[in-house]
ChimeraX commands (.cxc) that place a marker at each C-alpha (Angstrom):
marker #1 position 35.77,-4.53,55.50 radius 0.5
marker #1 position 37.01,-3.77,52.21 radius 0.5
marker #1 position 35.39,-1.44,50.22 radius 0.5
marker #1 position 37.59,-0.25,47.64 radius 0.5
marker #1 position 38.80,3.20,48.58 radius 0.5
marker #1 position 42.69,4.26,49.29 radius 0.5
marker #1 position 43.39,4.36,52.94 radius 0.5
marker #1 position 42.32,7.96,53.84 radius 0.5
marker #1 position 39.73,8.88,51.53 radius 0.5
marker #1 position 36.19,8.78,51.90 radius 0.5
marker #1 position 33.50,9.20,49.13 radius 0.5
marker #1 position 31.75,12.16,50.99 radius 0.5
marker #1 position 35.20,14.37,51.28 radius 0.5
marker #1 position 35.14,17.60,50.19 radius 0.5
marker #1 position 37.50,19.43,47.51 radius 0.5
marker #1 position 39.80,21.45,48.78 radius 0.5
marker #1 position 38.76,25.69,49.49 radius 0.5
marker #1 position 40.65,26.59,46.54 radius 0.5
marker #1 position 39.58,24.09,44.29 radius 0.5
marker #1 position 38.21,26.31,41.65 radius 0.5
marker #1 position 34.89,24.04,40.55 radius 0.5
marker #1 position 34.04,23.94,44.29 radius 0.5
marker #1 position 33.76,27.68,44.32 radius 0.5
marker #1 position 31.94,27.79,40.91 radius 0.5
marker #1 position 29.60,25.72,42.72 radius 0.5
marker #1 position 29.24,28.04,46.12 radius 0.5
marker #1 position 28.62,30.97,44.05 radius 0.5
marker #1 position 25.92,29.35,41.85 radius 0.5
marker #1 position 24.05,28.14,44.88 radius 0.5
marker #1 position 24.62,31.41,46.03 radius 0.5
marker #1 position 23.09,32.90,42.93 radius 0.5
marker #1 position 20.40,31.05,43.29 radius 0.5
marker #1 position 19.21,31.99,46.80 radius 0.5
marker #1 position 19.38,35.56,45.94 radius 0.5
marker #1 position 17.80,35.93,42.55 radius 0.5
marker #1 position 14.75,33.27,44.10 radius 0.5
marker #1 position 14.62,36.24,47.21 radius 0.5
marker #1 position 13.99,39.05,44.71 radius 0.5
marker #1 position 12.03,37.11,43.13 radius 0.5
marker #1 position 9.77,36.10,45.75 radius 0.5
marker #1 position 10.40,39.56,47.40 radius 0.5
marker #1 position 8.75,41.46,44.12 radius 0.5
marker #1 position 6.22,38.65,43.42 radius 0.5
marker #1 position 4.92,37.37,45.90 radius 0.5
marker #1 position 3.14,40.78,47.75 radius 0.5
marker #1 position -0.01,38.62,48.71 radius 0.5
marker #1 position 1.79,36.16,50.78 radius 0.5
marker #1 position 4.12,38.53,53.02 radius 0.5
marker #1 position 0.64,41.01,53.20 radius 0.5
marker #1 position -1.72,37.60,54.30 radius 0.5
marker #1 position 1.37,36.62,56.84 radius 0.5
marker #1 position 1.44,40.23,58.08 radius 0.5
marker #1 position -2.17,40.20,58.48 radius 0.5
marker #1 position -2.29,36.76,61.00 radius 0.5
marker #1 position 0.94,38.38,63.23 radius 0.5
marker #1 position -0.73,39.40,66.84 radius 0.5
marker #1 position -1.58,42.69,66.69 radius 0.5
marker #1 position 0.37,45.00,68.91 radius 0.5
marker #1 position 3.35,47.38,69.11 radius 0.5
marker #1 position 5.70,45.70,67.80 radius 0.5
marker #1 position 4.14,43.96,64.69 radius 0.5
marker #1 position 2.44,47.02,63.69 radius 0.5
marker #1 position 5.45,48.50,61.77 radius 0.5
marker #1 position 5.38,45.05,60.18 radius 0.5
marker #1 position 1.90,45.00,59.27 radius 0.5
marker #1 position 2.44,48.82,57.33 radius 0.5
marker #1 position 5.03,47.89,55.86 radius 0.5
marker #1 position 3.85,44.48,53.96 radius 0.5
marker #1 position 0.39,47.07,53.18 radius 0.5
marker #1 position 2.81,49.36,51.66 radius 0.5
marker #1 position 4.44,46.91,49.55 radius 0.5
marker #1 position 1.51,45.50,48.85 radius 0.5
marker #1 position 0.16,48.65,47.70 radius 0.5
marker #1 position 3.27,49.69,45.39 radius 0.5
marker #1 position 3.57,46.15,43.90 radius 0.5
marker #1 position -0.12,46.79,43.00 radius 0.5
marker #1 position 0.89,50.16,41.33 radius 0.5
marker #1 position 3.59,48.32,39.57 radius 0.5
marker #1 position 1.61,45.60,38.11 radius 0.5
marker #1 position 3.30,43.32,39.82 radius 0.5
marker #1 position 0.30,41.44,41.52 radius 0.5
marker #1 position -1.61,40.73,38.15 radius 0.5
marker #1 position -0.36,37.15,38.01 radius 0.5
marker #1 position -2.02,36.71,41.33 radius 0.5
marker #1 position -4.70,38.65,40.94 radius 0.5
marker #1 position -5.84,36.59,37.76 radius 0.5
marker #1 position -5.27,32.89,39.39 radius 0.5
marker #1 position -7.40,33.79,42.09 radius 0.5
marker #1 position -10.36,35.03,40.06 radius 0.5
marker #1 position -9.75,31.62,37.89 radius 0.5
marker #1 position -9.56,29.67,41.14 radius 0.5
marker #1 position -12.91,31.82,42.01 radius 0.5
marker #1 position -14.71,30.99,39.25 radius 0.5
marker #1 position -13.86,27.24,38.68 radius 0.5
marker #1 position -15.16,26.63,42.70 radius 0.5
marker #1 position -18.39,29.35,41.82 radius 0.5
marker #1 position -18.68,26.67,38.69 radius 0.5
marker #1 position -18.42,23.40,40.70 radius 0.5
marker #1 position -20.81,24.94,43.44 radius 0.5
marker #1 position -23.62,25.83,40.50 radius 0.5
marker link #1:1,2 radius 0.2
marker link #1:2,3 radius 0.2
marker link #1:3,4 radius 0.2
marker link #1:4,5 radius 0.2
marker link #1:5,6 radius 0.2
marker link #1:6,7 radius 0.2
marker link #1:7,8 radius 0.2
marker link #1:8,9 radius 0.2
marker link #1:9,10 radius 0.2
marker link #1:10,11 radius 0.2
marker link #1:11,12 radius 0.2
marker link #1:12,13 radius 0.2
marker link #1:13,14 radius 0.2
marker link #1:14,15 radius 0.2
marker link #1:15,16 radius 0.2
marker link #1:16,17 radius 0.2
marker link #1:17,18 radius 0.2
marker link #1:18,19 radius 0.2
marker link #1:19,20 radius 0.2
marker link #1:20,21 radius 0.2
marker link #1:21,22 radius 0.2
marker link #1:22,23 radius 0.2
marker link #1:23,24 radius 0.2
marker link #1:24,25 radius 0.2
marker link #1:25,26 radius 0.2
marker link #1:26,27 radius 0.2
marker link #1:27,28 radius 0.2
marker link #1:28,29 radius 0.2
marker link #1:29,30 radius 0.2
marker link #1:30,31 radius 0.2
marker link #1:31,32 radius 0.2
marker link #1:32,33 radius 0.2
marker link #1:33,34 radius 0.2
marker link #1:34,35 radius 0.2
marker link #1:35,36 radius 0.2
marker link #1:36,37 radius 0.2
marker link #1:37,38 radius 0.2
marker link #1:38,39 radius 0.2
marker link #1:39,40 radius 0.2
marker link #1:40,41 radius 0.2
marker link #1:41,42 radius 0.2
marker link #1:42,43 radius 0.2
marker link #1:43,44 radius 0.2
marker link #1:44,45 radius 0.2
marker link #1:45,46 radius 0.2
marker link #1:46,47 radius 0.2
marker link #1:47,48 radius 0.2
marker link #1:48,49 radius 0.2
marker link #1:49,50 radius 0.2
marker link #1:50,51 radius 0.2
marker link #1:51,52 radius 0.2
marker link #1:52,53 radius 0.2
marker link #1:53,54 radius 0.2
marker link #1:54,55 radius 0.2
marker link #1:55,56 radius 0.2
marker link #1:56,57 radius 0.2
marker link #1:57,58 radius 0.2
marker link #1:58,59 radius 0.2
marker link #1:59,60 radius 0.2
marker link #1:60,61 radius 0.2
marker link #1:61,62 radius 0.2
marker link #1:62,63 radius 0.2
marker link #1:63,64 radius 0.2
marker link #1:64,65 radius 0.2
marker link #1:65,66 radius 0.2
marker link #1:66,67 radius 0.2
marker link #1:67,68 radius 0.2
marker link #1:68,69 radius 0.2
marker link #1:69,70 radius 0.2
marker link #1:70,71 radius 0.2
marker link #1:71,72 radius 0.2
marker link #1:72,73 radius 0.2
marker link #1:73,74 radius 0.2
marker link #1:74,75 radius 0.2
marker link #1:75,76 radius 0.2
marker link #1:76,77 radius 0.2
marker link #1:77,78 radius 0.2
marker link #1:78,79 radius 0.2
marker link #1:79,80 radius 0.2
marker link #1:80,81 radius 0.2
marker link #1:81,82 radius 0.2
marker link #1:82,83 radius 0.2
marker link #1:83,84 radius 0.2
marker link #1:84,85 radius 0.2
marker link #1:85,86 radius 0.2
marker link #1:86,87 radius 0.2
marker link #1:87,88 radius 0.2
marker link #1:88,89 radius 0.2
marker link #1:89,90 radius 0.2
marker link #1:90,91 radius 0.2
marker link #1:91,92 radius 0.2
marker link #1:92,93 radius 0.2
marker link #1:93,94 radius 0.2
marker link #1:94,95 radius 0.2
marker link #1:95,96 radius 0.2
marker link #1:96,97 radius 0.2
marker link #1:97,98 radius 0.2
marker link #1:98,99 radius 0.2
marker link #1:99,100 radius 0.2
view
């Protein structure tokens, strides 16, 4: 079958490791994943505190379960759990309104 590609080539074929727009494009990717970790990391306090909370409790989640309390706590302090905080009083309200 012909399908129009030089012998030895294939359309899914990498660039070369030093090809210099192939490593533009690891470190963006890599850019992203860590600025969307902090982000979620200083954000998102309710989820990792709710996870936390359904771990089994014993020994070894315990130190888990503090920890994701603590955070919780300080992201409080910090304002950082006002987003939050507000879409779940609006989500409150609208099903208190739809229930009246």
């Amino acid at each position: 079958m012909e399908d129009g590609l030089p012998w030895g080539e294939s359309p899914i074929d990498l660039a070369e490791e030093d090809d210099a727009a192939l490593q533009t494009g690891w470190g963006w990717i890599w850019g992203v994943l860590a600025s969307s970790s902090v982000a979620l990391a200083l954000f998102n306090a309710h989820a990792v505190r709710n996870w936390a909370e359904q771990l089994p409790p014993n020994a070894m989640t315990a130190p888990i379960v503090a920890a994701a309390e603590h955070w919780y706590d300080t992201a409080d302090r910090l304002g950082l759990n006002r987003m939050v905080d507000a879409a779940e009083r609006a989500a409150k309200a609208l099903r208190a309104d739809r229930a009246a």
